[in-house]
C-alpha positions as CSV (number, residue, x, y, z in Angstrom):
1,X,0.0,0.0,0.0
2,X,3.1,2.2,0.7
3,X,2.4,6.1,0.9
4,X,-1.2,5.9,-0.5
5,X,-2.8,4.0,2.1
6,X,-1.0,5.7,4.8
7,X,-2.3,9.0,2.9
8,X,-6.1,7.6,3.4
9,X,-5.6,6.6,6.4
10,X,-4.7,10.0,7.8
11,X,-7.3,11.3,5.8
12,X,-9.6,9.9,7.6
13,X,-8.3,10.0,10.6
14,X,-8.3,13.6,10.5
15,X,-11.9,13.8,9.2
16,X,-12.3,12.0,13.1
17,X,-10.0,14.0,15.0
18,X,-12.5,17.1,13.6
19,X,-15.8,15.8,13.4
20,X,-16.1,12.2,14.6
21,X,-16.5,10.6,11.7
22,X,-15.8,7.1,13.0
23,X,-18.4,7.7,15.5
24,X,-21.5,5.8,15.1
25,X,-24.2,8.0,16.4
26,X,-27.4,7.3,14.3
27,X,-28.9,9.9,11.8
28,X,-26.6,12.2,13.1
29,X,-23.3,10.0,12.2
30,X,-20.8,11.6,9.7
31,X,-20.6,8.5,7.4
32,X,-18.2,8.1,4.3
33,X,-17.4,5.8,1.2
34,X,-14.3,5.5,-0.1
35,X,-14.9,4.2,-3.9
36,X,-12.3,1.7,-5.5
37,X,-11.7,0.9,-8.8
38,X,-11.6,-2.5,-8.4
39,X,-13.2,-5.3,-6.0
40,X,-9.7,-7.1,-6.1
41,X,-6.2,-6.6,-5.2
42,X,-4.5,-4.0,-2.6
43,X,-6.6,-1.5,-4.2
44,X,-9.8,-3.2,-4.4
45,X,-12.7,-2.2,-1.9
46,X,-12.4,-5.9,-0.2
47,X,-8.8,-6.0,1.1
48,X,-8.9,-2.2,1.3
49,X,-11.8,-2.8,3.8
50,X,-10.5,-5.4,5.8
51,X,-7.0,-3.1,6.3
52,X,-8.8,-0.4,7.4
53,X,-11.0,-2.2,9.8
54,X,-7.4,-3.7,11.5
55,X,-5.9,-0.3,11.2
56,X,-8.9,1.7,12.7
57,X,-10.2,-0.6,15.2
58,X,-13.4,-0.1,13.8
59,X,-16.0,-2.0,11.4
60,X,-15.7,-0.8,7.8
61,X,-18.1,-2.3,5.4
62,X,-17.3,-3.5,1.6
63,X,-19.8,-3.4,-1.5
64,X,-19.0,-4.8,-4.8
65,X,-21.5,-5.7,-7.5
66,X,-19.3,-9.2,-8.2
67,X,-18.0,-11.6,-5.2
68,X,-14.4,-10.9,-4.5
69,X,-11.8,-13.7,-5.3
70,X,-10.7,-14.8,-2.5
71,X,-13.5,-15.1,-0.4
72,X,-15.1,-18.3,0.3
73,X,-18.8,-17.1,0.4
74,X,-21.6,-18.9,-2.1
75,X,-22.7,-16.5,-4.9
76,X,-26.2,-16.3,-2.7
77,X,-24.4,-15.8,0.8
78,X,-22.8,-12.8,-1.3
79,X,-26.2,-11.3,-2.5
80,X,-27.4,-11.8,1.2
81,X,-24.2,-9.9,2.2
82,X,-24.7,-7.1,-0.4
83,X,-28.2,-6.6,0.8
84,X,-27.6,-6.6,4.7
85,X,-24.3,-4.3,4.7
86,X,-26.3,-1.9,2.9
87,X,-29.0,-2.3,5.0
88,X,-26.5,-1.5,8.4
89,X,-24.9,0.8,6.3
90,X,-28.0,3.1,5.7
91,X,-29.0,2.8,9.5
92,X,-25.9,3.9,10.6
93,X,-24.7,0.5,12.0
94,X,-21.0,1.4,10.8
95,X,-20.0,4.3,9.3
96,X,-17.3,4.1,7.0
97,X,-17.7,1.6,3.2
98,X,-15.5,0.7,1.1
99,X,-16.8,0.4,-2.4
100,X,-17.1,-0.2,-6.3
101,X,-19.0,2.0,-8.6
102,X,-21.4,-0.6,-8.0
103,X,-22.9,0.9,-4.8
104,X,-22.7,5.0,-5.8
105,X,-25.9,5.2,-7.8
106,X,-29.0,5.6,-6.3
107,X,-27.8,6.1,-3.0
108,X,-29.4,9.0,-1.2
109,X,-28.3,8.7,2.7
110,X,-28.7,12.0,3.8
111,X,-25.6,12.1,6.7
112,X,-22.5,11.3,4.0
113,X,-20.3,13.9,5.0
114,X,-17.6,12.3,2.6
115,X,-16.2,10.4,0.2
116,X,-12.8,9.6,-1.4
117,X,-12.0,8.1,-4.2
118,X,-8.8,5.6,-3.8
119,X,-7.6,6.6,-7.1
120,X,-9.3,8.4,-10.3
121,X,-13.2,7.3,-11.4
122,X,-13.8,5.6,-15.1
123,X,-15.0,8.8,-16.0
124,X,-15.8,12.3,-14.7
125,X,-19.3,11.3,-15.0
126,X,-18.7,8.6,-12.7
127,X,-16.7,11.3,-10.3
128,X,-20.1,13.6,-10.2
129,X,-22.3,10.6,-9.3
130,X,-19.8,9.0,-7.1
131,X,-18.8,12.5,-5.5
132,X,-22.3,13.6,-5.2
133,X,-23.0,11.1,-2.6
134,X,-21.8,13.3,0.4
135,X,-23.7,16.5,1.5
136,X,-27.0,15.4,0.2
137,X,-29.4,16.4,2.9
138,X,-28.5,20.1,2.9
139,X,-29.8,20.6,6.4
140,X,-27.2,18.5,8.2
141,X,-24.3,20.7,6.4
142,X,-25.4,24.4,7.2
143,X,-22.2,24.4,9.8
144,X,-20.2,22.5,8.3
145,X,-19.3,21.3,4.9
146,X,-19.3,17.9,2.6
147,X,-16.1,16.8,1.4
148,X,-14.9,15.0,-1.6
149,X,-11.3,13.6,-1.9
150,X,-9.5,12.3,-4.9
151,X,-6.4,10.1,-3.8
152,X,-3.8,9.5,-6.7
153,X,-0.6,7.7,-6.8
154,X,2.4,9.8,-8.4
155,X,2.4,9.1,-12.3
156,X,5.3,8.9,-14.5
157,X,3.5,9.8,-17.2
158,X,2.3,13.7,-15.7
159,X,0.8,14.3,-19.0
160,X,-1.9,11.8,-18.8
161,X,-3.3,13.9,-15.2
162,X,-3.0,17.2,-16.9
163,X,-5.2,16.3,-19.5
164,X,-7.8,14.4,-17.6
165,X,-8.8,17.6,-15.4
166,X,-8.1,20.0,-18.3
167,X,-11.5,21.6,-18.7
168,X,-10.7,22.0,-22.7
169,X,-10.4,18.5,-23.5
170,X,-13.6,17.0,-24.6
């Protein structure tokens, strides 16, 4: 995971240290969802998950439209899994998921305060949907605002950033 993990991490550890966020305190919890690119691998929303919940001492929840590799569930214990995190997940059970685009549309939980996205989105489409999850009910942010992070690895290729976020390339 080297620097980028350790980066989300004290992301989110910061987000506590000002405003709780690990804190599980019903509709008035400061949840978040860190979206992945993948369901696999160090930077897939199932190991990703599982390190945080070690490193945090606290439960963090994974969605992912397609069973991860390596774990042993049947395909219909994982469609019971999908549909009970979600189900703790919207009544504040735990606060923080990990997850795939899979879970970003349709979501409408009023109390996500943030999200982060552990590395860029397929598309900037996808970064509006996936972004747009946090700050939705705007009465819970009049003091305090939504945020949206964007956690990127150094590239070698610079070029390749620079033209993704140029607002003149179509």
């Amino acid at each position: 995971y080297g620097n980028k993990f350790n980066s989300l991490v004290s992301k989110i550890l910061s987000l506590h240290n000002e405003n709780k966020v690990l804190d599980s305190n019903g509709e008035n919890s400061k949840c978040g969802i860190i979206f992945t690119p993948h369901v696999n691998g160090t930077r897939g929303c199932y190991d990703l998950a599982n390190n945080l919940s070690s490193k945090l001492g606290v439960k963090v929840g994974y969605y992912s439209g397609s069973k991860p590799k390596n774990n042993t569930m049947a395909e219909n214990e994982f469609d019971e899994y999908k549909r009970d995190i979600q189900n703790k997940f919207k009544s504040n059970e735990f606060t923080l998921l990990t997850a795939t685009k899979a879970f970003g549309m349709g979501i409408n939980k009023g109390n996500i305060f943030y999200t982060i996205h552990y590395g860029l989105p397929n598309s900037m489409e996808s970064f509006y949907q996936e972004g747009g999850r946090a700050g939705r009910d705007k009465s819970k942010f009049k003091t305090i605002k939504a945020e949206c992070t964007v956690l990127l690895t150094p590239e070698q290729n610079d070029e390749n950033y620079k033209n993704i976020w140029n607002p003149e390339i179509s």
